[in-house]
DOTORSE-135277 format. One record per residue (C-alpha): residue in three letters; x, y, z. Coordinates in steps of 0.02 Angstrom, whole numbers, m for minus. Layout:
% DOTORSE-135277
rest  u  v  w
ALA  X  Y  Z
...
This chain:
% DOTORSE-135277
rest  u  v  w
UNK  5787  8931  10532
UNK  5838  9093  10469
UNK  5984  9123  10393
UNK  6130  9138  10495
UNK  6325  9206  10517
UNK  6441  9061  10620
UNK  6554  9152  10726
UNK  6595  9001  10812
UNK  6798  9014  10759
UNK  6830  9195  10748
UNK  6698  9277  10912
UNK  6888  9312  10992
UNK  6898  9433  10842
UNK  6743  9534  10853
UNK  6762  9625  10992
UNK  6963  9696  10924
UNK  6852  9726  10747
UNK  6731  9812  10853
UNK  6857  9925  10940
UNK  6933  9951  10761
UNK  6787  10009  10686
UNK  6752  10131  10826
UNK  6915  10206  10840
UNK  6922  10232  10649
UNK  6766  10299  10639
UNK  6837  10439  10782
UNK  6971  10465  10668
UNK  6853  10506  10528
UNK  6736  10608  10629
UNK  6894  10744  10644
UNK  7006  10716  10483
UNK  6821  10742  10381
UNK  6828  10944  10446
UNK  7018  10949  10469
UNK  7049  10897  10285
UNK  6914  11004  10212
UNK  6807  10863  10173
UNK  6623  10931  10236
UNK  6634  11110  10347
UNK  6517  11231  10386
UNK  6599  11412  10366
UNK  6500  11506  10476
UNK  6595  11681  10407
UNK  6523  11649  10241
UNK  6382  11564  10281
UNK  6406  11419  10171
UNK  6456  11223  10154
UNK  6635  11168  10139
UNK  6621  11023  10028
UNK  6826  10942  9978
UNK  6891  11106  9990
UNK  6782  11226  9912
UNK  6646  11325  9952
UNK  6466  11254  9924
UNK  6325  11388  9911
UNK  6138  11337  9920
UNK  6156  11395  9722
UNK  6242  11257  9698
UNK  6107  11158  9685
UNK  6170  10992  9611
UNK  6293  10955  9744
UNK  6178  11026  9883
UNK  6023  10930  9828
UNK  6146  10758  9762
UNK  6241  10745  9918
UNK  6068  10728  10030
UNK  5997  10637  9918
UNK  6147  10530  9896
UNK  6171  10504  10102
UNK  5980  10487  10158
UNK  5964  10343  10023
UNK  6106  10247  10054
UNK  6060  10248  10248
UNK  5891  10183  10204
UNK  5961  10036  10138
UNK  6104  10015  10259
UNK  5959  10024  10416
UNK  5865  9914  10323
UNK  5967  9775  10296
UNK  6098  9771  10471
UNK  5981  9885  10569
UNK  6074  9965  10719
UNK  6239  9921  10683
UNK  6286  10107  10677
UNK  6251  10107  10848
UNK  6353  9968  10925
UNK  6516  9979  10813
UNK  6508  10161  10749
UNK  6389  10283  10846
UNK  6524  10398  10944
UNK  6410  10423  11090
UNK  6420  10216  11115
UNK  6596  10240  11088
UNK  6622  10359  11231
UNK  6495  10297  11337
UNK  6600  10128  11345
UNK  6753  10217  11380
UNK  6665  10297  11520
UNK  6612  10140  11585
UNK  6790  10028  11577
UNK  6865  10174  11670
UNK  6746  10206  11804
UNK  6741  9992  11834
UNK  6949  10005  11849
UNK  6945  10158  11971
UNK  6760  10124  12053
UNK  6743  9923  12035
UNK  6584  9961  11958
UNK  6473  10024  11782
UNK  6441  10174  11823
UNK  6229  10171  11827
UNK  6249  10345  11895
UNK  6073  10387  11829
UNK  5957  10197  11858
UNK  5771  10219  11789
UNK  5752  10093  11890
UNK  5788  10176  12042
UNK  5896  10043  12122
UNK  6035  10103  12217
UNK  6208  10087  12135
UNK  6352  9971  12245
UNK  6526  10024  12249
UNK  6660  9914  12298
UNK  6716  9975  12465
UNK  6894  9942  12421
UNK  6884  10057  12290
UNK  6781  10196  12355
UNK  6913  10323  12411
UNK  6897  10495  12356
UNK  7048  10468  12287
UNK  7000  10364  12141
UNK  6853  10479  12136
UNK  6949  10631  12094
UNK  7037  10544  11946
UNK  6915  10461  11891
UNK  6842  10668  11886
UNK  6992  10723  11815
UNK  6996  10612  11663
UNK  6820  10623  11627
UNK  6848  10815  11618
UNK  7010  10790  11507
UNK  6895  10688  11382
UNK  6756  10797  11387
UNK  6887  10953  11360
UNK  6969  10866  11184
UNK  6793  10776  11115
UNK  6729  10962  11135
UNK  6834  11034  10995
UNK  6767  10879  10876
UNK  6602  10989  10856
UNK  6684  11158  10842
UNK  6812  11102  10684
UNK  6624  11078  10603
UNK  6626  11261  10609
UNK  6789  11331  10607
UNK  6949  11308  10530
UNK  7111  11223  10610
UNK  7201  11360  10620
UNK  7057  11458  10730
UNK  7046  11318  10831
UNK  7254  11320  10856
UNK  7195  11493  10884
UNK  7070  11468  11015
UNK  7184  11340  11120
UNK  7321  11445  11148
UNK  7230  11623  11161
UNK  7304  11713  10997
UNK  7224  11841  10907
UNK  7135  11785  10756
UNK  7035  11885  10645
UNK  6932  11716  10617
UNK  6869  11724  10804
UNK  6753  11854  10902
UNK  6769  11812  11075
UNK  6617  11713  11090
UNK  6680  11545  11051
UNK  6765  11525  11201
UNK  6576  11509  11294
UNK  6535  11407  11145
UNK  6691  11298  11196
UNK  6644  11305  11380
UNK  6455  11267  11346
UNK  6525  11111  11244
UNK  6619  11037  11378
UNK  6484  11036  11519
UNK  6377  10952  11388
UNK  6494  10833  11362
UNK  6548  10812  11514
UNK  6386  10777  11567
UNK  6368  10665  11434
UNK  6496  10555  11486
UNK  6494  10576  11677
UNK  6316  10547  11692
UNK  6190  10508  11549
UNK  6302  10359  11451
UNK  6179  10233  11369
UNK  6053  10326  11449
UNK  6046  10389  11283
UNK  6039  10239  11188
UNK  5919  10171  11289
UNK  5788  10303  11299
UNK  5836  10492  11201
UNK  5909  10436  11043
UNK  5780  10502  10915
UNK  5907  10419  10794
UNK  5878  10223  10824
UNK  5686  10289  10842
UNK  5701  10356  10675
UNK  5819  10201  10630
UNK  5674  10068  10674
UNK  5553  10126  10530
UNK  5670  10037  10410
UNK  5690  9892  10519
UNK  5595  9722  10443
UNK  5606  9548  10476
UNK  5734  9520  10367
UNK  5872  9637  10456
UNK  6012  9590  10552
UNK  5972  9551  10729
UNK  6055  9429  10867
UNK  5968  9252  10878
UNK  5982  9132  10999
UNK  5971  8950  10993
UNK  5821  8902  11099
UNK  5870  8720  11064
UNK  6021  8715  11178
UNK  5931  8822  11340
UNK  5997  8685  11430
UNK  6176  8771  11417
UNK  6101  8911  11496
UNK  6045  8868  11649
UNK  6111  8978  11773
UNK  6197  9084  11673
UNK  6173  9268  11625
UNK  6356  9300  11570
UNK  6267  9377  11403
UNK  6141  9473  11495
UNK  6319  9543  11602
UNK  6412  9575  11444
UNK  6282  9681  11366
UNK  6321  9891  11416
UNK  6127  9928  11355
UNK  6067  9812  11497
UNK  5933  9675  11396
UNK  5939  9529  11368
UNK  6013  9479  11213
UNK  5925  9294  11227
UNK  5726  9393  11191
UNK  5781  9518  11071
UNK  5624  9544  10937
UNK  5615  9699  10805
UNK  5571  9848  10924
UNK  5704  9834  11069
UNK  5863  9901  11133
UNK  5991  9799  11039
UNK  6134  9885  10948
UNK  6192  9741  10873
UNK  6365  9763  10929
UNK  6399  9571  10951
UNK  6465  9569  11119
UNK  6361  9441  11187
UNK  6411  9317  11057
UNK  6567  9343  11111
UNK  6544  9333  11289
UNK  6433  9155  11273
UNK  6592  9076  11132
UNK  6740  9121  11258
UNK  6614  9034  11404
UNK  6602  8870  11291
UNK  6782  8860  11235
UNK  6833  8896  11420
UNK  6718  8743  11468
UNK  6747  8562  11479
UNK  6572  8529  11501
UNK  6484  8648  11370
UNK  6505  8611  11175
UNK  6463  8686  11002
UNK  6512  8882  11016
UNK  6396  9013  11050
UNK  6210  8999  11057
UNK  6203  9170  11012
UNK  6242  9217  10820
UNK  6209  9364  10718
UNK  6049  9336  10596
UNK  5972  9384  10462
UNK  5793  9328  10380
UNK  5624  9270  10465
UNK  5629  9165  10617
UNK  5494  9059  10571
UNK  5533  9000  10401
UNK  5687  8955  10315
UNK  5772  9086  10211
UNK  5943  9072  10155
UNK  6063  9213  10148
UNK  6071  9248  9956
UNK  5859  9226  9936
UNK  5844  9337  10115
UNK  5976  9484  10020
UNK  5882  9447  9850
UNK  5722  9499  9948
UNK  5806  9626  10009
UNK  5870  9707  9847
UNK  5702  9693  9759
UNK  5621  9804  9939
UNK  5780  9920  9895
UNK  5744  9955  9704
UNK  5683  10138  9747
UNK  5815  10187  9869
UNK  5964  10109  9741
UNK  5903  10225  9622
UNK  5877  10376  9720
UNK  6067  10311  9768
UNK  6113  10323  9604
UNK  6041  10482  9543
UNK  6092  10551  9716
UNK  6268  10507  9677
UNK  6247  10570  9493
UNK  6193  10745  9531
UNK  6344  10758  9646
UNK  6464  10719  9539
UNK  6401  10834  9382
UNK  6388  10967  9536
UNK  6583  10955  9579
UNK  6612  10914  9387
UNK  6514  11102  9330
UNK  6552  11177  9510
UNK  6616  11360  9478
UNK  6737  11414  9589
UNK  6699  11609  9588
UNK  6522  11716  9570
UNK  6471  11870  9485
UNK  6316  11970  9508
UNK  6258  12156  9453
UNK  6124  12227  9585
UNK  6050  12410  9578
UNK  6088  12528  9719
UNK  5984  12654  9801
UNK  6098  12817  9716
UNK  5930  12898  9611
UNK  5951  13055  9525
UNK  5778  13115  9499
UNK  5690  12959  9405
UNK  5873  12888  9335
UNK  5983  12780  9411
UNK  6133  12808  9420
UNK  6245  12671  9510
UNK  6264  12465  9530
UNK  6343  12362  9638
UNK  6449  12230  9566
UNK  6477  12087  9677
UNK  6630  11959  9682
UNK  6658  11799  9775
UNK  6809  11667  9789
UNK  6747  11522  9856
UNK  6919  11423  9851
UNK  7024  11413  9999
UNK  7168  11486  9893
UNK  7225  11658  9842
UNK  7107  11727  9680
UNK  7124  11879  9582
UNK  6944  11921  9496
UNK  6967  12046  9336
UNK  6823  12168  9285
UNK  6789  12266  9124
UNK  6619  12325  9060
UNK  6601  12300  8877
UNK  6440  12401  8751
UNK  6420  12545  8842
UNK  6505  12698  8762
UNK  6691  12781  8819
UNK  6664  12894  8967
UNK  6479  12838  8993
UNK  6540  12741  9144
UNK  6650  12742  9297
UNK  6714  12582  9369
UNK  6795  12597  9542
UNK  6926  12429  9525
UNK  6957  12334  9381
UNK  7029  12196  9509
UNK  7003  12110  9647
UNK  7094  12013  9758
UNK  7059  11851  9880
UNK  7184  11790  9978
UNK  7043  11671  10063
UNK  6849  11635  10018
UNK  6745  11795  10030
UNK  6654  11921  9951
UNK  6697  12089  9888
UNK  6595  12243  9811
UNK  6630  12362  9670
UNK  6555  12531  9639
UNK  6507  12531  9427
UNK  6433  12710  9413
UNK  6346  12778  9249
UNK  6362  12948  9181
UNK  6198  13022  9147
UNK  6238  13160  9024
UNK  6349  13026  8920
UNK  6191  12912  8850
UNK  6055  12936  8763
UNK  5851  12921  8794
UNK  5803  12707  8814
UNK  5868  12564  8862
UNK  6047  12518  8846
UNK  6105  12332  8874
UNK  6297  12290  8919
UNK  6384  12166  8996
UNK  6505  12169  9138
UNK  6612  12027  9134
UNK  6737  11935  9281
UNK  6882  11814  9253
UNK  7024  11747  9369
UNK  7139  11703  9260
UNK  7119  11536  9266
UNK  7019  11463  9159
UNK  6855  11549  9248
UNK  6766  11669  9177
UNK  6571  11741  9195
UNK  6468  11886  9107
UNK  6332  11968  9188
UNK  6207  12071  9062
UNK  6122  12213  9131
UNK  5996  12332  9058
UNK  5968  12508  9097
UNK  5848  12652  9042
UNK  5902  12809  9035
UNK  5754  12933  9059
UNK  5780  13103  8939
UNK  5844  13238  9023
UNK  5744  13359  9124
UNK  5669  13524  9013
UNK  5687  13691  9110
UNK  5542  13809  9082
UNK  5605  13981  9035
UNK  5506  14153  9057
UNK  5414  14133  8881
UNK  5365  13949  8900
UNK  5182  13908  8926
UNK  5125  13867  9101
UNK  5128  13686  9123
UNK  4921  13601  9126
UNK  4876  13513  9293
């Protein structure tokens, strides 16, 4: 046999672990953008990585972090396969809220949409418009709070405070409220009608998930040598919200692995006088035709996971020298189109705060000579990430013929600094023929 996990004295505790896991991972999915943990700013076009400002520059923590996450999932699919799904995945999550509610006001799971075209019985008892219209009304109240989950990926709490209660904020520009609206019919939707629809037959994700899945990953098994326990009973097949059976699961099916099958058969067989010896269902890992205990099945399974550990680690090592180097303002120097004949004669220097806190950048231009130069600001000032140009304009008749390289140089005052060097030529000034000189050769 392969090697398996007894739940035969704790299956009453799954299902509360289950429903722990899933409402913690909820939790996570909004403190993550409310705490500043991962964010996309959309003004400034950039990650929001603990609090600060990622650019694409930023190349360690950009390139770390994926490198980090895609790795670590490799190994995680690999070894408990769609576990994600059953005890983490949102959509499950809300999918099986949608279902308990609509069975307590309909007397029914809700197979709104059936690919198998059978039609759908409601308990006649229960079929009042009444419990209809609540059961619409609370759908809609879900779908109107899980809609803001996906919008705090984008903006920031207090645009979203914004956004609920109609204020004016500077951070908003009128078209997230269709954004907000388009949100909740897809959610809505979502939760009204398509369910485990999309387990079952849209999620690219447990598509993409099955690529890492082997004989060796976690899986429900059942115990073909006590059938006789089954006979006439499909309480697992009832229990499971994807609609298989969890008795002929193999590599490639539905199963999310969310264990409550094993639960359902246990609490039949300690409810039973007759039946004995727990569940014949059990969570599994290894090959089903040879015997492969647990430590030699996760031995194999750390020698297939050599290359993803270390693409883990350097993943996880690039990230952290990223945050460790990460610079929390930017300089740059760029040309502008202000030409005098065949000089130039103006840049643009370019500031950025990417910290969520007030910054005060400081500018000086050093090697060029006194009153060869006009800077419009020596300072600048941030009172939230953002960028800001100043005007640095050269004065032709104060330098000489060539190339002249200085330095403009930025610091906040704390403990950042940067120094830009720039070169510029400065063509020699422009002869005016007078009456006498000779006429010029074309």
């Amino acid at each position: 046999m392969s090697a398996t996990i007894s739940v035969d004295h704790y299956a009453g505790k799954l299902h509360p672990a289950r429903r722990l896991v899933q409402v913690v991972t909820l939790a996570l999915l909004v403190l993550i953008p409310i705490t500043g943990l991962f964010r996309i700013d959309t003004i400034d076009g950039a990650f929001v990585v603990l609090g600060r400002e990622v650019w694409f520059s930023d190349m360690l923590i950009v390139l770390g972090f994926w490198i980090f996450v895609a790795s670590l999932l490799v190994m995680f699919y690999s070894l408990v396969g769609a576990v994600f799904c059953g005890w983490m995945c949102p959509q499950n999550t809300v999918s099986e809220w949608a279902n308990s509610v609509t069975k307590k006001l309909l007397g029914r799971h809700a197979r709104i949409m059936d690919m198998t075209g059978e039609d759908v019985v409601i308990a006649l008892r229960r079929s009042g418009w009444r419990n209809k219209v609540v059961l619409f009304l609370l759908l809609l109240a879900a779908s109107m709070v899980l809609a803001l989950v996906p919008l705090l990926y984008f903006y920031p709490p207090s645009a979203i405070w914004s956004l609920l209660t109609f204020a004016d904020d500077g951070q908003l520009h009128g078209s997230e409220y269709w954004i907000y609206t388009v949100c909740v019919v897809v959610v809505f939707l979502d939760v009204a009608v398509i369910r485990h629809l999309m387990c079952r037959y849209m999620c690219i994700y447990r598509i993409w998930q099955h690529s890492f899945k082997t004989r060796d990953t976690l899986r429900i098994q059942y115990d073909a040598a006590r059938s006789g326990d089954c006979s006439h009973c499909n309480y697992c097949v009832d229990s499971c919200f994807i609609d298989i059976d969890p008795r002929k699961t193999d590599i490639y099916d539905s199963c999310v692995a969310c264990g409550e099958c094993i639960v359902a058969c246990d609490t039949l067989h300690a409810r039973s006088k007759k039946l004995a010896g727990g569940s014949l269902l059990r969570f599994a890992i290894g090959n089903k035709e040879n015997s492969r205990p647990l430590l030699r099945t996760l031995g194999g399974f750390m020698g297939r996971a050599k290359a993803a550990l270390l693409f883990t680690t350097v993943g996880g090592v690039m990230f952290v020298s990223g945050l460790y180097g990460y610079q929390p303002a930017a300089l740059s120097v760029d040309r502008t189109q202000a030409w005098q004949g065949n000089d130039l004669l103006a840049y643009r220097v370019e500031v950025a705060n990417k910290l969520f806190t007030p910054m005060t950048i400081h500018l000086k231009v050093v090697d060029l000579p006194a009153g060869s130069y006009q800077l419009a600001a020596s300072s600048v000032h941030f009172d939230r990430p953002g960028r800001k140009d100043v005007a640095l304009t050269l004065n032709k008749a104060a330098l000489s013929q060539g190339l002249h390289r200085f330095r403009v140089i930025a610091d906040n005052g704390q403990g950042w600094s940067k120094k830009f060097v720039v070169v510029h030529y400065a063509a020699a000034p422009a002869r005016v023929r007078g009456k006498d000189s000779p006429p010029t050769r074309r």
